[in-house]
C-alpha distance (Angstrom), angle and dihedral (degrees) to the residues before:
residue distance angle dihedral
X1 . . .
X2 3.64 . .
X3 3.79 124.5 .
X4 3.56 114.2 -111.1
X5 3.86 93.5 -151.3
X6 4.11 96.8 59.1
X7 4.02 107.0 -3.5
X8 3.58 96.6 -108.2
X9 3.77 121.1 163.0
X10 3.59 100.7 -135.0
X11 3.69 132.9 59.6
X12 3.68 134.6 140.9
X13 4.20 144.0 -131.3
X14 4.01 106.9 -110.1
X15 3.48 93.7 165.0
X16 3.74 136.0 22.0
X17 3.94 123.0 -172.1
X18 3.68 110.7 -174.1
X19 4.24 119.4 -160.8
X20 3.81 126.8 175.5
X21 3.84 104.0 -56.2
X22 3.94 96.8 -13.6
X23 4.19 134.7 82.2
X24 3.38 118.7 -162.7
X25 4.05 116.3 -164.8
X26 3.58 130.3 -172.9
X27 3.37 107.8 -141.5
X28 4.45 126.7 -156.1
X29 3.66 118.6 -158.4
X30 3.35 115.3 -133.0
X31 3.95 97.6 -145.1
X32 3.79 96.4 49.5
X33 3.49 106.5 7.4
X34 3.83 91.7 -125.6
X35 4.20 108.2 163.1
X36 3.96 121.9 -144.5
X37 3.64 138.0 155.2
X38 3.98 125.8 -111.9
X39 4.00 123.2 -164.5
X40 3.43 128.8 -150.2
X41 3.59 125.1 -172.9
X42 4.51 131.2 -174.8
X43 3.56 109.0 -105.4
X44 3.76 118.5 -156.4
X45 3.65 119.0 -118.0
X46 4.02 92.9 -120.5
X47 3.96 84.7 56.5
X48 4.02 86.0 51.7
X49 3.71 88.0 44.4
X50 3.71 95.9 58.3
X51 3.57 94.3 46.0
X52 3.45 86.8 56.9
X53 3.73 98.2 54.4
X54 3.93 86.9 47.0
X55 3.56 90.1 59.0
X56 3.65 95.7 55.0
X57 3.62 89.5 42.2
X58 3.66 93.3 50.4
X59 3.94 95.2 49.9
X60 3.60 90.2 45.9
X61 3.49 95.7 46.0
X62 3.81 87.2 58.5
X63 3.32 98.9 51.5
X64 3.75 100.2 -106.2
X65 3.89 90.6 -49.7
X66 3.61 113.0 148.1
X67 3.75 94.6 -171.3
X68 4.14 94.1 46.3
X69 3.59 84.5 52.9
X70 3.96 97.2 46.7
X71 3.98 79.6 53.0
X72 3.37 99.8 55.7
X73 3.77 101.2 38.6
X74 4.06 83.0 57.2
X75 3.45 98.8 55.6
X76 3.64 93.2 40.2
X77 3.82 91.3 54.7
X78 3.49 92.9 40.5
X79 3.88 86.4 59.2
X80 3.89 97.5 49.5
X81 4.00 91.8 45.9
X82 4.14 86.8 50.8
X83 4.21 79.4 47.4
X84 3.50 94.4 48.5
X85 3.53 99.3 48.6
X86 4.27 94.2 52.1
Protein backbone atom coordinates (compact mmCIF):
# COMPACT_ATOMS: atom_id res chain seq x y z
CA UNK A 1 0.00 0.00 0.00
CA UNK A 2 1.18 3.34 -0.84
CA UNK A 3 1.34 6.23 1.60
CA UNK A 4 -0.99 8.83 0.93
CA UNK A 5 1.26 11.57 2.48
CA UNK A 6 4.49 11.00 0.00
CA UNK A 7 3.62 7.88 -2.39
CA UNK A 8 5.88 5.56 -0.87
CA UNK A 9 5.53 1.85 -1.44
CA UNK A 10 5.94 0.61 1.90
CA UNK A 11 4.10 1.20 5.04
CA UNK A 12 3.08 -0.92 7.87
CA UNK A 13 -0.15 -1.98 10.34
CA UNK A 14 0.60 -0.47 13.97
CA UNK A 15 -2.67 -0.89 15.07
CA UNK A 16 -5.59 -3.04 14.11
CA UNK A 17 -9.19 -2.58 15.64
CA UNK A 18 -11.44 -5.26 14.49
CA UNK A 19 -15.64 -4.70 14.74
CA UNK A 20 -18.34 -7.07 13.46
CA UNK A 21 -17.51 -7.50 9.74
CA UNK A 22 -14.96 -4.51 9.48
CA UNK A 23 -10.90 -4.01 10.38
CA UNK A 24 -9.69 -0.86 10.68
CA UNK A 25 -5.66 -0.48 10.60
CA UNK A 26 -3.59 2.38 11.18
CA UNK A 27 -1.03 2.26 8.99
CA UNK A 28 2.96 4.19 9.46
CA UNK A 29 4.95 4.83 6.46
CA UNK A 30 8.16 3.91 6.66
CA UNK A 31 9.67 6.83 4.48
CA UNK A 32 7.91 9.66 6.27
CA UNK A 33 6.32 8.24 9.04
CA UNK A 34 2.94 9.70 7.99
CA UNK A 35 -0.07 7.64 10.08
CA UNK A 36 -3.58 6.85 8.43
CA UNK A 37 -6.27 4.42 8.82
CA UNK A 38 -7.26 1.61 6.19
CA UNK A 39 -10.73 -0.39 6.32
CA UNK A 40 -11.41 -3.59 5.28
CA UNK A 41 -14.69 -5.07 5.15
CA UNK A 42 -16.01 -9.27 4.17
CA UNK A 43 -17.45 -9.30 0.91
CA UNK A 44 -19.89 -12.03 0.05
CA UNK A 45 -19.07 -14.34 -2.65
CA UNK A 46 -22.34 -13.36 -4.76
CA UNK A 47 -20.92 -9.66 -4.53
CA UNK A 48 -17.48 -11.20 -5.93
CA UNK A 49 -19.48 -13.11 -8.41
CA UNK A 50 -21.07 -10.14 -9.97
CA UNK A 51 -18.03 -8.30 -10.21
CA UNK A 52 -16.79 -10.95 -12.03
CA UNK A 53 -19.45 -11.10 -14.63
CA UNK A 54 -19.04 -7.20 -14.96
CA UNK A 55 -15.61 -7.63 -15.82
CA UNK A 56 -16.22 -9.90 -18.61
CA UNK A 57 -19.00 -7.83 -19.65
CA UNK A 58 -17.02 -4.75 -19.54
CA UNK A 59 -14.03 -6.18 -21.67
CA UNK A 60 -16.36 -7.57 -24.04
CA UNK A 61 -18.34 -4.71 -24.29
CA UNK A 62 -15.21 -2.86 -25.42
CA UNK A 63 -14.24 -4.92 -27.84
CA UNK A 64 -11.30 -6.56 -26.17
CA UNK A 65 -9.88 -3.07 -25.17
CA UNK A 66 -8.06 -3.14 -22.05
CA UNK A 67 -7.71 0.58 -21.83
CA UNK A 68 -11.68 1.31 -22.76
CA UNK A 69 -12.37 -0.97 -20.08
CA UNK A 70 -9.86 0.59 -17.45
CA UNK A 71 -11.93 3.83 -18.47
CA UNK A 72 -15.05 2.76 -17.79
CA UNK A 73 -14.47 0.79 -14.63
CA UNK A 74 -12.97 4.32 -13.29
CA UNK A 75 -15.72 6.31 -13.90
CA UNK A 76 -18.06 3.77 -12.78
CA UNK A 77 -16.27 3.45 -9.43
CA UNK A 78 -15.78 6.90 -9.16
CA UNK A 79 -19.65 7.21 -9.33
CA UNK A 80 -20.49 4.55 -6.61
CA UNK A 81 -17.73 6.03 -4.13
CA UNK A 82 -19.45 9.73 -4.79
CA UNK A 83 -22.88 7.41 -4.03
CA UNK A 84 -21.58 5.94 -1.14
CA UNK A 85 -20.41 8.84 0.50
CA UNK A 86 -24.13 10.90 0.17
Amino acid sequence: MNCPNCGASYTYASECDESGETTRRLRRCTQCNFAFWTVERIESADRQQAFQASMFHLITEANGSREKARTKIRTDCQAQIGESTA
